[in-house]
C-alpha positions as CSV (number, residue, x, y, z in Angstrom):
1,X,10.5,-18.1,4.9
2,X,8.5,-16.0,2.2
3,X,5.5,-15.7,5.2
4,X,8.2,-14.9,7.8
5,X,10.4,-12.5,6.0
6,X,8.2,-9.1,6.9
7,X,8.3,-9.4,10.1
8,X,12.4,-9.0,10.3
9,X,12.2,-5.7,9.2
10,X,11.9,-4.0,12.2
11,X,14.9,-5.8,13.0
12,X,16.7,-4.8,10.1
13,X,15.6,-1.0,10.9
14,X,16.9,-1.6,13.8
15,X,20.4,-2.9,12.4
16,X,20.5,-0.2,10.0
17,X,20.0,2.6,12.5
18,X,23.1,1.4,14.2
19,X,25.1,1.2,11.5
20,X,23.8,5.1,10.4
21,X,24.4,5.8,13.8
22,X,27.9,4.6,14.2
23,X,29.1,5.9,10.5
24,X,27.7,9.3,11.3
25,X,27.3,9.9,14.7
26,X,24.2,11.7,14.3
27,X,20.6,10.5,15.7
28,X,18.9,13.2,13.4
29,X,19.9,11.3,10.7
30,X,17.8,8.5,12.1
31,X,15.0,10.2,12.1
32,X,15.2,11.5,8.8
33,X,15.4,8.5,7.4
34,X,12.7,6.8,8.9
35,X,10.1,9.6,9.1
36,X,11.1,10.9,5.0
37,X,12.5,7.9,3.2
38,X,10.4,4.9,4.6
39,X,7.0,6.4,3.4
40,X,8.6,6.6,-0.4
41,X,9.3,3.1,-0.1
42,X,5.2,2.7,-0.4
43,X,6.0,5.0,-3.9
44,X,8.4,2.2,-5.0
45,X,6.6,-1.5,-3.9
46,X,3.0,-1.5,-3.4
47,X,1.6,-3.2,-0.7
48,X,-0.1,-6.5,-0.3
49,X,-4.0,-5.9,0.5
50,X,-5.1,-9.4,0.5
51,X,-6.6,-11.5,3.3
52,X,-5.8,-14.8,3.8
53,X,-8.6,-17.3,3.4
54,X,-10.3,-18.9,6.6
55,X,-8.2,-21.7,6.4
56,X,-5.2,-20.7,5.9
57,X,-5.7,-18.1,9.1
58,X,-6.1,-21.0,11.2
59,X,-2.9,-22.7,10.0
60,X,-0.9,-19.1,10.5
61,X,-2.4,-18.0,14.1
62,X,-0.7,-21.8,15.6
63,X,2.5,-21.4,13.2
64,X,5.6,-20.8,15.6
65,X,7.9,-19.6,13.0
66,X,6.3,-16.3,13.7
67,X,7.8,-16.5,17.0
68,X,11.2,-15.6,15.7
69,X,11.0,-12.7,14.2
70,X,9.7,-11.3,17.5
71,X,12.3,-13.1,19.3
72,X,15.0,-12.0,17.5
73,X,14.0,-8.5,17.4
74,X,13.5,-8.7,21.2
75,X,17.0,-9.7,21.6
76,X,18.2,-6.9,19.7
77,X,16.4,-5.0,21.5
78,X,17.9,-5.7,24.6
79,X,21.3,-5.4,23.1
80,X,20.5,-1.7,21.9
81,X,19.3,-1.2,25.5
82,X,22.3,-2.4,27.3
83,X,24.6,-0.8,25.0
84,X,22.3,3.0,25.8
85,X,23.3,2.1,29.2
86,X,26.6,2.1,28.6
87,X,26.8,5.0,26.3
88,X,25.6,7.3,28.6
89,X,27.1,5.6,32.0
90,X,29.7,7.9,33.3
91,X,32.8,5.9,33.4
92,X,33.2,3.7,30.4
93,X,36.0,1.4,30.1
94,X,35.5,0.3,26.7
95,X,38.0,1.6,24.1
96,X,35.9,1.9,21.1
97,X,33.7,4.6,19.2
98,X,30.6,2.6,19.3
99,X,30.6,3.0,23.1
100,X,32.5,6.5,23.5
101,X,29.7,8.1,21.0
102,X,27.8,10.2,24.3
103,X,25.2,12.8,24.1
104,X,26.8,16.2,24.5
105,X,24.3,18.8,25.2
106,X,20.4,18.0,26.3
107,X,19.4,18.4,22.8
108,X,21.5,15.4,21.9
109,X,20.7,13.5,24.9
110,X,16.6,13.7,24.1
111,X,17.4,13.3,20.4
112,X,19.4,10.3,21.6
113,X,16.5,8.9,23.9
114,X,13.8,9.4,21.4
115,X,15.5,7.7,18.8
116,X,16.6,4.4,20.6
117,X,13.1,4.4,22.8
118,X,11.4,4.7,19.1
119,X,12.0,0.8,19.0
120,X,10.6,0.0,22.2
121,X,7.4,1.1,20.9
122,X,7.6,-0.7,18.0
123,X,8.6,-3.8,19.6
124,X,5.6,-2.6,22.1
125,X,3.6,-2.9,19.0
């Protein structure tokens, strides 16, 4: 799990924006976040610059337990992109903020596309 564990946090991002999201109903908030507090996390924990040896490279470039991180973060993925869908659809039967929270104006609406197609490039990545 300790090799693993990295590669969940662009799900966890991902997790976490939704949760900003829904508490605040605000995409700029997002953004703010991401762009201003995840470079001070570099401040905070400093990052690993070692290479693994030759052998152990091997072992890690035929381990599947790397395929789950991606995975998982591709099935969020898909989630956040059905649930877009229905954000912005114009008849939405679902009773509940986390659906009902659409873009107003155009502003909101790009803000709200940026945002949310920000993790399709990083799941591009």
């Amino acid at each position: 799990m300790r090799d693993i564990a990295p590669y969940f946090t662009a799900s966890f991002v991902l997790l976490a924006s939704h949760i900003i999201y829904y508490k605040t109903g605000s995409v700029t908030m997002i953004l703010w976040i991401i762009f201003w507090v995840n470079p001070l996390t570099i401040v905070f924990i400093s990052p690993d610059n070692t290479n693994l040896s030759a052998k152990s490279e091997k072992a890690f470039l035929n381990d599947k337990r790397f395929w789950i991180p991606l995975h998982f973060f591709n099935f969020l993925e898909t989630l956040t992109w059905i649930w877009q869908l229905i954000v912005v659809s114009d008849v939405i039967h679902i009773d509940h903020k986390f659906f009902s929270m659409k873009p107003e104006t155009y502003l909101e609406f790009y803000m709200f596309s940026l945002v949310w197609g920000l993790y399709t490039g990083i799941n591009a990545i």
